[in-house]
PyMOL Python script that loads the backbone (N, CA, C, O; Angstrom):
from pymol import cmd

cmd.read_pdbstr("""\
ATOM      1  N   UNK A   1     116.860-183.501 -42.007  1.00  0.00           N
ATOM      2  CA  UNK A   1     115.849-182.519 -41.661  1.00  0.00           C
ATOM      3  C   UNK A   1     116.512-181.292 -41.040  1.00  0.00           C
ATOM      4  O   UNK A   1     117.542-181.530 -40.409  1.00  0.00           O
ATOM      5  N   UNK A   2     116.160-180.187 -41.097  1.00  0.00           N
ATOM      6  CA  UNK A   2     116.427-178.870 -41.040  1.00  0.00           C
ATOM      7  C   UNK A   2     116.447-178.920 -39.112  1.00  0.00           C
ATOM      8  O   UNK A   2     115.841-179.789 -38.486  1.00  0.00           O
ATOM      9  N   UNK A   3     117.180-177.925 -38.518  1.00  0.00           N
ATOM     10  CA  UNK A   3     117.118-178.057 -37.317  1.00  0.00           C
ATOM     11  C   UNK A   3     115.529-177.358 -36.770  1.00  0.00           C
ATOM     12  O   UNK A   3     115.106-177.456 -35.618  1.00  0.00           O
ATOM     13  N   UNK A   4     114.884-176.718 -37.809  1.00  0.00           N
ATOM     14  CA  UNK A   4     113.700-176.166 -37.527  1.00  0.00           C
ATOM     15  C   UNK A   4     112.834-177.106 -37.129  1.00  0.00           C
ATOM     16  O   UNK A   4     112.347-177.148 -35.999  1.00  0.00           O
ATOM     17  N   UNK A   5     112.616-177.860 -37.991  1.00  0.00           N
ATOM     18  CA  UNK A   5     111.527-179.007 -38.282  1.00  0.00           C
ATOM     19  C   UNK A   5     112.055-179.793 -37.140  1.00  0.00           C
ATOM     20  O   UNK A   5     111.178-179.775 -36.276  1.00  0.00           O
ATOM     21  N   UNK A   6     113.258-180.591 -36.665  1.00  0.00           N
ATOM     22  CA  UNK A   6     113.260-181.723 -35.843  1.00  0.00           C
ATOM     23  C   UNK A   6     112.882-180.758 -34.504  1.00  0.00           C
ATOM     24  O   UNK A   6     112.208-181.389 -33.689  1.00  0.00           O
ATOM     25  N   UNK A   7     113.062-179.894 -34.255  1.00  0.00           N
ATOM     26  CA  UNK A   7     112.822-178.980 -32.845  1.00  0.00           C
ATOM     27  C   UNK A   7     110.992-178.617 -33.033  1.00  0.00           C
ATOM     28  O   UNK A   7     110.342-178.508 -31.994  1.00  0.00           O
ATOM     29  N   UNK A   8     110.501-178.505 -33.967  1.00  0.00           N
ATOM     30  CA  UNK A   8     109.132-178.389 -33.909  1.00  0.00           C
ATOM     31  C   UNK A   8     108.726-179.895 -33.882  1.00  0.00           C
ATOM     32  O   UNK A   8     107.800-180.318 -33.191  1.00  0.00           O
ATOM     33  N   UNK A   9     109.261-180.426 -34.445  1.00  0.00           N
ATOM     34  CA  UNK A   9     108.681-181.970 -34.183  1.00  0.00           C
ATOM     35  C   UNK A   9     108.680-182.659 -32.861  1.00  0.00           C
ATOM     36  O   UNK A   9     107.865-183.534 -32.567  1.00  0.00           O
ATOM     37  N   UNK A  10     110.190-181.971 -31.609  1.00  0.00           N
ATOM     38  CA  UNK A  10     110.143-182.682 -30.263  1.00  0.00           C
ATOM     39  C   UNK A  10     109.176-181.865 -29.491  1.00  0.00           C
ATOM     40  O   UNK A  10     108.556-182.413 -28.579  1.00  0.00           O
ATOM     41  N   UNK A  11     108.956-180.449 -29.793  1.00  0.00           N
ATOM     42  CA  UNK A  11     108.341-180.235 -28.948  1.00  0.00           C
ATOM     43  C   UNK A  11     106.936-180.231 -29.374  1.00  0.00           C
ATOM     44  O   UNK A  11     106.163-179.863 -28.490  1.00  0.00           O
ATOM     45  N   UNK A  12     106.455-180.515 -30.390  1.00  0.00           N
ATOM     46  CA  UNK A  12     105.335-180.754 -30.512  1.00  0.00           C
ATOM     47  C   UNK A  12     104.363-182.626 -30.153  1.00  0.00           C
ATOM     48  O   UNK A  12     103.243-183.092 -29.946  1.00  0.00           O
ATOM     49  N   UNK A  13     105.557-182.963 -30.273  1.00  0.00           N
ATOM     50  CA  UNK A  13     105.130-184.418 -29.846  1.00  0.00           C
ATOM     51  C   UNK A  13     105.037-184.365 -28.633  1.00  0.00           C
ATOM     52  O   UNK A  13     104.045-184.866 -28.104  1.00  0.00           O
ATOM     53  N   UNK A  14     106.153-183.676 -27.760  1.00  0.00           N
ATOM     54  CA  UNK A  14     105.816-183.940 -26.326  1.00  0.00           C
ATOM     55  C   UNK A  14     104.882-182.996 -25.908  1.00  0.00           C
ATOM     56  O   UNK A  14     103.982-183.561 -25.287  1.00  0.00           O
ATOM     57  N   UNK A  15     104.765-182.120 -25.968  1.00  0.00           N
ATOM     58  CA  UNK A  15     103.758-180.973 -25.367  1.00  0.00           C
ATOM     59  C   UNK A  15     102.374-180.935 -26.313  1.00  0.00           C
ATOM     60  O   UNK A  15     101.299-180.612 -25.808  1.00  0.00           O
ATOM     61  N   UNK A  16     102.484-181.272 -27.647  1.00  0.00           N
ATOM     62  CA  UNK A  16     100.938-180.785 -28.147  1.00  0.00           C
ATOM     63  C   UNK A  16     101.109-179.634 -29.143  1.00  0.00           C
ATOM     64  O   UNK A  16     102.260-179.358 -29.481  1.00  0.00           O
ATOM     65  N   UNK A  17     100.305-179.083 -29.542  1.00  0.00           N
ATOM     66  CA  UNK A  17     100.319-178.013 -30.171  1.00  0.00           C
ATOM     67  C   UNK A  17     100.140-176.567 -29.135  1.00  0.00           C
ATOM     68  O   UNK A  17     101.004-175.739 -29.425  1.00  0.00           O
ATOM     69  N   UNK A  18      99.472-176.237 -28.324  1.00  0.00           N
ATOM     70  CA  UNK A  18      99.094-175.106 -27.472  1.00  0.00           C
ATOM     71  C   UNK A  18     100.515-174.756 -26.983  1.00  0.00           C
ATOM     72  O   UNK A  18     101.313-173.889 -27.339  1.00  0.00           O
ATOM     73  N   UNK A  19     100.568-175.904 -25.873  1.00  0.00           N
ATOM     74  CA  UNK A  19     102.136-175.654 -25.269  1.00  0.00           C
ATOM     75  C   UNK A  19     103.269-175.182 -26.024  1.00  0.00           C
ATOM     76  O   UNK A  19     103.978-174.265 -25.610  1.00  0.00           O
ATOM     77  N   UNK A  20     103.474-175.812 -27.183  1.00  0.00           N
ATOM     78  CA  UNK A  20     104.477-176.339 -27.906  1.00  0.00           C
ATOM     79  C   UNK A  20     104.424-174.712 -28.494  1.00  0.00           C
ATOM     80  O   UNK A  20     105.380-174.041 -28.106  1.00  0.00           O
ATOM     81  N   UNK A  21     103.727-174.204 -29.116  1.00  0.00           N
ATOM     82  CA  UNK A  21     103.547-173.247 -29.361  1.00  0.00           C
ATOM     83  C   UNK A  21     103.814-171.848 -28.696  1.00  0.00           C
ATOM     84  O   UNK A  21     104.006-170.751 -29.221  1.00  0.00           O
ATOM     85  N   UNK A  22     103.750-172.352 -26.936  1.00  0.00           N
ATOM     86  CA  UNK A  22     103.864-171.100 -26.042  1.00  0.00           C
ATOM     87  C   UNK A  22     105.161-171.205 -25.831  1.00  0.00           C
ATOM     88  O   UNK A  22     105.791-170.170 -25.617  1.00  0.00           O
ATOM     89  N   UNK A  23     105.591-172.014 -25.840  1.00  0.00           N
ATOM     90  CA  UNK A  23     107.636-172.584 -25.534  1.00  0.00           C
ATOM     91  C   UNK A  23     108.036-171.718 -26.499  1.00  0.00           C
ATOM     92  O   UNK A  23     108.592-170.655 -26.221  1.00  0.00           O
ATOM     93  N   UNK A  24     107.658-172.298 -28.316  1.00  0.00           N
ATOM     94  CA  UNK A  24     108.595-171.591 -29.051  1.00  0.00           C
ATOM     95  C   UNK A  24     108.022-170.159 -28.979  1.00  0.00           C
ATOM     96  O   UNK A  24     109.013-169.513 -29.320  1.00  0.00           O
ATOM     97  N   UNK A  25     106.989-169.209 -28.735  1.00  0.00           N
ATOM     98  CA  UNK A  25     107.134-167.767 -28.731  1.00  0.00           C
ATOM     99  C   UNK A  25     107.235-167.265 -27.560  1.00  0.00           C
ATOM    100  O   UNK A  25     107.058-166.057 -27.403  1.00  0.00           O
ATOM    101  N   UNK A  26     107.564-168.161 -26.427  1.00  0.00           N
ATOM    102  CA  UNK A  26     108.261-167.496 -25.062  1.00  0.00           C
ATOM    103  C   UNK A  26     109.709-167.680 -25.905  1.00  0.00           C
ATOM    104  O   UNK A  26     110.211-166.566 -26.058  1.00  0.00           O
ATOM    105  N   UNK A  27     110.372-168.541 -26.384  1.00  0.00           N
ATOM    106  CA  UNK A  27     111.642-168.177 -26.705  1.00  0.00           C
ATOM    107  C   UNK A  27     112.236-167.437 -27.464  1.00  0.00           C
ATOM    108  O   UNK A  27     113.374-166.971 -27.427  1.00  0.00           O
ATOM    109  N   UNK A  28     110.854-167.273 -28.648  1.00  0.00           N
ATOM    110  CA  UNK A  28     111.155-165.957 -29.824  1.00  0.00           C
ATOM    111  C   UNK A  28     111.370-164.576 -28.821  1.00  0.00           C
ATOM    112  O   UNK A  28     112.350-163.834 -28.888  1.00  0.00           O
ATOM    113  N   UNK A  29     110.361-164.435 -27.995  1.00  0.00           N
ATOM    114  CA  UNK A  29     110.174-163.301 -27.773  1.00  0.00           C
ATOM    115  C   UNK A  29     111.695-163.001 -26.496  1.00  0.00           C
ATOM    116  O   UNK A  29     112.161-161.890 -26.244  1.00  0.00           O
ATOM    117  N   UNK A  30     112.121-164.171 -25.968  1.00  0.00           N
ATOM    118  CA  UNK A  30     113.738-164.080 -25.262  1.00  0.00           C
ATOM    119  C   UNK A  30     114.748-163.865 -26.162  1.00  0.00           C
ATOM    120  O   UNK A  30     115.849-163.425 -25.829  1.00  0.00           O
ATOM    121  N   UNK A  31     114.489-164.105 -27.100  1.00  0.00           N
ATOM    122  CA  UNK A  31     115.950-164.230 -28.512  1.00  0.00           C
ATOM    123  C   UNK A  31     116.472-162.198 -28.712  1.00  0.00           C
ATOM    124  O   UNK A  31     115.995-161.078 -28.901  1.00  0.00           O
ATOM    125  N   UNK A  32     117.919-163.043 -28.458  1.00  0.00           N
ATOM    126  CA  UNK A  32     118.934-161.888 -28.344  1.00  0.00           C
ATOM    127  C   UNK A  32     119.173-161.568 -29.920  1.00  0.00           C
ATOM    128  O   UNK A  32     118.943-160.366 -30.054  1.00  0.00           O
ATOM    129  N   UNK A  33     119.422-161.955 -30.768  1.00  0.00           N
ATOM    130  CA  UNK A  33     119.148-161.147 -32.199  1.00  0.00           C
ATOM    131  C   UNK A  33     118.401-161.853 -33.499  1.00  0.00           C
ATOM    132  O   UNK A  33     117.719-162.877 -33.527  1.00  0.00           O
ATOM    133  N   UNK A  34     118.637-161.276 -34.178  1.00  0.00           N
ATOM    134  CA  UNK A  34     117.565-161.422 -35.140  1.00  0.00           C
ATOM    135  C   UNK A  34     117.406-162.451 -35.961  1.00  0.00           C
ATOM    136  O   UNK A  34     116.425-162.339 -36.697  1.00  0.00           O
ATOM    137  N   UNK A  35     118.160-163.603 -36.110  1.00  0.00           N
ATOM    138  CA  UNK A  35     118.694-164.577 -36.618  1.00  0.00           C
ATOM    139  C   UNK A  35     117.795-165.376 -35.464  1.00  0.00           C
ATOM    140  O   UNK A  35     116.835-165.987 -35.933  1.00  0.00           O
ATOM    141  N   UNK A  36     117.933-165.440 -34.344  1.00  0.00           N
ATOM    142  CA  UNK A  36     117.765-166.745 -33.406  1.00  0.00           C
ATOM    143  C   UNK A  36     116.121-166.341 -33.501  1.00  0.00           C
ATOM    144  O   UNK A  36     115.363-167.300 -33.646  1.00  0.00           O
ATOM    145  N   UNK A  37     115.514-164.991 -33.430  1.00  0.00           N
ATOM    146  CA  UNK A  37     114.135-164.982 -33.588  1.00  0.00           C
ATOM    147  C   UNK A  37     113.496-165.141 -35.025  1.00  0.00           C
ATOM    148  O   UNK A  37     112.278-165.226 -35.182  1.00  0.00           O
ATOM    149  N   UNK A  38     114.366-165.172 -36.014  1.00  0.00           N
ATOM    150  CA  UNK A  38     113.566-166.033 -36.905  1.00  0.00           C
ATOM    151  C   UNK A  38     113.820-167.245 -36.986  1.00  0.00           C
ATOM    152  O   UNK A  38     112.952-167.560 -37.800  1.00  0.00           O
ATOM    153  N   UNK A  39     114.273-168.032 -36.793  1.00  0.00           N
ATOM    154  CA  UNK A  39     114.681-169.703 -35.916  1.00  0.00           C
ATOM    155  C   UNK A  39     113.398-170.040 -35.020  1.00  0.00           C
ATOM    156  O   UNK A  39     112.698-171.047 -35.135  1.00  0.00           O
ATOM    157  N   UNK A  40     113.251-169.123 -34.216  1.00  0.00           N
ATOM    158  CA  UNK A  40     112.111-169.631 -33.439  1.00  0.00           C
ATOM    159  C   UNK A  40     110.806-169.593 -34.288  1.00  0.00           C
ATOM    160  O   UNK A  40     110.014-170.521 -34.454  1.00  0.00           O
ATOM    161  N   UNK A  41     110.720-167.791 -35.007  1.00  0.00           N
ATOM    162  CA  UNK A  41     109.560-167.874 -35.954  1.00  0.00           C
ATOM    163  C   UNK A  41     109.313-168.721 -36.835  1.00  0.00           C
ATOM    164  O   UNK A  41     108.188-168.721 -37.334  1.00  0.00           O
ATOM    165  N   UNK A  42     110.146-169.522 -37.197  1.00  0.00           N
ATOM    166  CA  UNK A  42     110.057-170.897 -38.123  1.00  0.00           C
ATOM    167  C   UNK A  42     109.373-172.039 -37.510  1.00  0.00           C
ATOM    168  O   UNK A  42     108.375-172.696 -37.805  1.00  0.00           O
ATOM    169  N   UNK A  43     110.461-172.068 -36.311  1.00  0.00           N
ATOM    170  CA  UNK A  43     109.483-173.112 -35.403  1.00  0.00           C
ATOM    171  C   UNK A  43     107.916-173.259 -35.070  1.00  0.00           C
ATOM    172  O   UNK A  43     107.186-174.242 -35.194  1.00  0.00           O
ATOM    173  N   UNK A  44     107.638-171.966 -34.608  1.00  0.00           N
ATOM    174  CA  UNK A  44     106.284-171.715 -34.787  1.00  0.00           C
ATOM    175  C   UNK A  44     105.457-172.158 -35.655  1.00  0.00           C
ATOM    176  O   UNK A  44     104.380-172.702 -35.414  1.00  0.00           O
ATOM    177  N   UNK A  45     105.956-171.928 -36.755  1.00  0.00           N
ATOM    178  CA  UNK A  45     105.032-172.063 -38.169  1.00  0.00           C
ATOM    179  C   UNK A  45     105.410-173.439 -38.473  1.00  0.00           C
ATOM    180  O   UNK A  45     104.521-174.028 -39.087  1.00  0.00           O
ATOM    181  N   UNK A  46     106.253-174.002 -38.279  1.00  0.00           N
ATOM    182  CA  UNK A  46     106.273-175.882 -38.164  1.00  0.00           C
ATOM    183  C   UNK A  46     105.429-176.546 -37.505  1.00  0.00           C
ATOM    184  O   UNK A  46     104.673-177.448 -37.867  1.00  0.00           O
ATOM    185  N   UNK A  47     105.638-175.898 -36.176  1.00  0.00           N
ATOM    186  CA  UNK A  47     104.373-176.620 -35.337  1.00  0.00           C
ATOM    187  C   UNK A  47     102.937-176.672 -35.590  1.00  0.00           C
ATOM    188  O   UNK A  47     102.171-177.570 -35.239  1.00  0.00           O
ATOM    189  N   UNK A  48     102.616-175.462 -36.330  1.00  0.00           N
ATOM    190  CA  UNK A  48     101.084-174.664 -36.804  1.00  0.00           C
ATOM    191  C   UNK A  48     101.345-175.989 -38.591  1.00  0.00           C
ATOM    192  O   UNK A  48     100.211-176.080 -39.060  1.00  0.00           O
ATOM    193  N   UNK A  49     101.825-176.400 -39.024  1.00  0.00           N
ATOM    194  CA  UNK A  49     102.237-177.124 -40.228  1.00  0.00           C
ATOM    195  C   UNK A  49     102.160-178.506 -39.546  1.00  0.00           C
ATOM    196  O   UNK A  49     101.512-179.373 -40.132  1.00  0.00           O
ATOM    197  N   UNK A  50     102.600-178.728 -38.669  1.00  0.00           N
ATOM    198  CA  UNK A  50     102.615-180.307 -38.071  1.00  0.00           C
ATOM    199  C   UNK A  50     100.991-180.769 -37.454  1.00  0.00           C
ATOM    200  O   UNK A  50     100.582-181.930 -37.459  1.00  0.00           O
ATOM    201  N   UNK A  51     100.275-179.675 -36.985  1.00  0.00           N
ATOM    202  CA  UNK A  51      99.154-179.810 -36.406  1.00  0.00           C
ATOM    203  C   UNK A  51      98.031-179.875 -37.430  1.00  0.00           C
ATOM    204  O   UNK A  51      96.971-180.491 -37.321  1.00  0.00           O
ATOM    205  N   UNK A  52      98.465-179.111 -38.470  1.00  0.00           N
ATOM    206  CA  UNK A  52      97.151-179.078 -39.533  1.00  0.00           C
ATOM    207  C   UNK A  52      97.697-180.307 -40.882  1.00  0.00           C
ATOM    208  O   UNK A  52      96.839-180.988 -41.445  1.00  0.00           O
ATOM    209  N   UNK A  53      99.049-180.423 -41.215  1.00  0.00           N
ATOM    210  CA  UNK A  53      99.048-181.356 -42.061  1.00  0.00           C
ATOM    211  C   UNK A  53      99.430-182.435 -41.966  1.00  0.00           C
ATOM    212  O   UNK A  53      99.221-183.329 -42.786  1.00  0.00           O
ATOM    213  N   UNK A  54     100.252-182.558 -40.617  1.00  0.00           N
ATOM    214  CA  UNK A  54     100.802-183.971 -40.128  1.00  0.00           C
ATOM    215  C   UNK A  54     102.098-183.758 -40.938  1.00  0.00           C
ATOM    216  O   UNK A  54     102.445-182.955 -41.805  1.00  0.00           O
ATOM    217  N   UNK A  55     102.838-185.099 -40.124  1.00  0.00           N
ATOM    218  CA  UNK A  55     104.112-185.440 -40.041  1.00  0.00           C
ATOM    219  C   UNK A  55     104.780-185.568 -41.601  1.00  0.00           C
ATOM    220  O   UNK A  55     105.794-184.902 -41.812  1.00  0.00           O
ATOM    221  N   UNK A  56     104.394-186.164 -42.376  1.00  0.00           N
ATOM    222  CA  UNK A  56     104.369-186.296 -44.130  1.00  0.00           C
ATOM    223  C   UNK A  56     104.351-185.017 -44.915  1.00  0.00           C
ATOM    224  O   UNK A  56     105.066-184.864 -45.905  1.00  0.00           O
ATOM    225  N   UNK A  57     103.441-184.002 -44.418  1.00  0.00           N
ATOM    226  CA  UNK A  57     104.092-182.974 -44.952  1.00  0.00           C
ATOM    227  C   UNK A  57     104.801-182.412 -45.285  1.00  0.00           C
ATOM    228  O   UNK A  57     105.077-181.949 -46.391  1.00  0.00           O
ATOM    229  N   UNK A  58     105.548-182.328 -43.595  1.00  0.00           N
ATOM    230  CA  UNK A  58     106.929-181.631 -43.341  1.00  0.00           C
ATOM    231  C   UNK A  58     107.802-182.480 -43.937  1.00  0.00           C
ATOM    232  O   UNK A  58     108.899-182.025 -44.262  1.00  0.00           O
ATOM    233  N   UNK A  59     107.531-183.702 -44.164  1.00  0.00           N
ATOM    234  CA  UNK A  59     108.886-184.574 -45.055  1.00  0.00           C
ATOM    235  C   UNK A  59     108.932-183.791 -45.889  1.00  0.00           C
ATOM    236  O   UNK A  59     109.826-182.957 -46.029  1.00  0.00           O
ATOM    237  N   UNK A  60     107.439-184.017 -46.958  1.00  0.00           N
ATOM    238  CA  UNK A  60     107.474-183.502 -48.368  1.00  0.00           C
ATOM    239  C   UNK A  60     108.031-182.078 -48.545  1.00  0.00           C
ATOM    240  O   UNK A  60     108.540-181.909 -49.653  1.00  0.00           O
ATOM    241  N   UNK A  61     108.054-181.197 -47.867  1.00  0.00           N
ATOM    242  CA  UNK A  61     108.404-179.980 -47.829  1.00  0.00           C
ATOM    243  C   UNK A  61     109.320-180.018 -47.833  1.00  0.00           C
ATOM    244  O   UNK A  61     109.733-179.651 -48.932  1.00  0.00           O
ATOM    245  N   UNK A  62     110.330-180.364 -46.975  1.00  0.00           N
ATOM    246  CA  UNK A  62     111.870-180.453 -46.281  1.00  0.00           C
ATOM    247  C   UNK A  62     112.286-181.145 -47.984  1.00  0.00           C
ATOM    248  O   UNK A  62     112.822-180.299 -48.701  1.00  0.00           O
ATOM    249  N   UNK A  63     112.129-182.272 -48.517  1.00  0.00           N
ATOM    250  CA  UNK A  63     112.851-183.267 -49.816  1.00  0.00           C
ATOM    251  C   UNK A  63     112.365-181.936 -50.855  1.00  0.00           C
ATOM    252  O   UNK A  63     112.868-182.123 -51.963  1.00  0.00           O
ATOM    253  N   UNK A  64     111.719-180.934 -50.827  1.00  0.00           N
ATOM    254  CA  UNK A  64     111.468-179.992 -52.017  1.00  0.00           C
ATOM    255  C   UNK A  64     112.593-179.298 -51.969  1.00  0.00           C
ATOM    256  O   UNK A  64     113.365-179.106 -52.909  1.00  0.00           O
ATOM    257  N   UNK A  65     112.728-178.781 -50.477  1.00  0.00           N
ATOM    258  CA  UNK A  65     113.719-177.572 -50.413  1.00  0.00           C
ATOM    259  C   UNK A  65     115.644-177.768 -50.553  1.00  0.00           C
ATOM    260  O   UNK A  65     116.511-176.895 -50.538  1.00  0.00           O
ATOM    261  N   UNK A  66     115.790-179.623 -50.713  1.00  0.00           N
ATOM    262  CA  UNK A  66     117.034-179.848 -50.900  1.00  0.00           C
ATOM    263  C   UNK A  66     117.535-180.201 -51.804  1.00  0.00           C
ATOM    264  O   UNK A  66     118.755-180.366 -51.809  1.00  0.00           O
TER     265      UNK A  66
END
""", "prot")
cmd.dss("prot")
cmd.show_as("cartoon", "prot")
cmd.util.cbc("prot")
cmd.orient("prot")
């Protein structure tokens, strides 16, 4: 799994979706260049993907893209 997906997956399990969500765009919005803020913007959109399609998704997605 992509380092995107397992980092949206810990913090979404432990915190939820709301939280989990405010972590990764408090950290987008700390990110020193442009690379690490689309890392986070990914994260984001994993977590918003983990909450609406569940965990199986993101498998299926992740086994498309390799």
């Amino acid at each position: 799994m992509s380092d995107e997906i397992m980092t949206a997956k810990e913090l979404y399990e432990q915190f939820g979706l709301k939280k989990a969500s405010f972590i990764a765009f408090d950290k987008m919005q700390k990110a020193t260049g442009e690379e690490e803020t689309e890392y986070w913007l990914r994260v984001i959109n994993r977590i918003a993907l983990l909450d609406i399609a569940g965990d199986d998704f993101l498998q299926a997605q992740q086994s498309q893209t390799n």
